[in-house]
N, C-alpha and C positions, 0 to 999 in steps of 0.2 A: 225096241231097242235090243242089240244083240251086247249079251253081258257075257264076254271073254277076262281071263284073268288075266291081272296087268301088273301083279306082284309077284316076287320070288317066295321059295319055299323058309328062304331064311328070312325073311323079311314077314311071311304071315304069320312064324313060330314065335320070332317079335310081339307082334301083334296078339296073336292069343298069351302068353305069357306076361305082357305086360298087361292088356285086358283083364285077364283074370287078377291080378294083383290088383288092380286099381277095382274091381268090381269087390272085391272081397274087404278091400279098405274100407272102403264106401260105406257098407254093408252093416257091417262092424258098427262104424259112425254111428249108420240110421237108427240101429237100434236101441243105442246109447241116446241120441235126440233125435226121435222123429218128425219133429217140430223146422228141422231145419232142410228147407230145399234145394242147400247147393248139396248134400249128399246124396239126393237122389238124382241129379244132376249126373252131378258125378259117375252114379251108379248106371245109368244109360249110355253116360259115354264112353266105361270100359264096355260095358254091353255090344255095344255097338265095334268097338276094336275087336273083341273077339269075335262076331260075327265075319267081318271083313279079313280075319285070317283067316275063317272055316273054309270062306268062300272063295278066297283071294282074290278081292275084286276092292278097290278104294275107288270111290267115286271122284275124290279129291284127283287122285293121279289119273283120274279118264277125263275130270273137265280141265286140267293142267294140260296132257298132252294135244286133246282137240283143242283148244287155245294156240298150243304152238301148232297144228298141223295149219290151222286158219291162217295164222302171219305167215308161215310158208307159201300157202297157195298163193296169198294176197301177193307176196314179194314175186312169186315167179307171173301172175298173172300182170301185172305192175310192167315188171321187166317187158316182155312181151308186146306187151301194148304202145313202151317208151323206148323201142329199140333208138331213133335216133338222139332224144333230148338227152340232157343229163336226168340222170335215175339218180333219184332221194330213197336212201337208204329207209326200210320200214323196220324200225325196233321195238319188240316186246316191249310194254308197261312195266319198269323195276321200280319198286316206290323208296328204293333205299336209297 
């Protein structure tokens, strides 16, 4: 798997800066109860936002965009195929 970055620089400064808040809350928490496991929960998943600004790579925005390259290909392979009939429009899944 080739891992190019797929976020901006103002978008990973985000991401480590809220990261590190949310890691440092977290933290705080566990130590005050360490009996409870959404703080360490928590504590992974700014973990993880600051990671993903170091790196500037969000997995989330790589399987979002390969999602939309796939309905594209699909729509023009579609097309193609159905030059004479009428062509059904192919729409993304919006759950909203």
């Amino acid at each position: 798997m080739h891992v190019k970055s797929n976020i901006g620089i103002v978008n990973a400064l985000i991401r480590i800066t809220v990261g590190l808040t949310v890691l440092a809350w977290s933290t705080s928490k566990l130590v005050k109860r360490p009996w409870r496991d959404s703080y360490l929960v928590m504590a992974m998943l700014g973990g993880m936002k600051v990671a993903e600004g170091i790196v500037r790579f969000c997995p989330l925005t790589a399987l979002f965009e390969r999602g939309q390259d796939m309905v594209q290909e699909k729509r023009v392979n579609h097309n193609n195929n159905n030059d004479d009939e009428a062509v059904e429009e192919i729409l993304p899944y919006n759950p909203s």
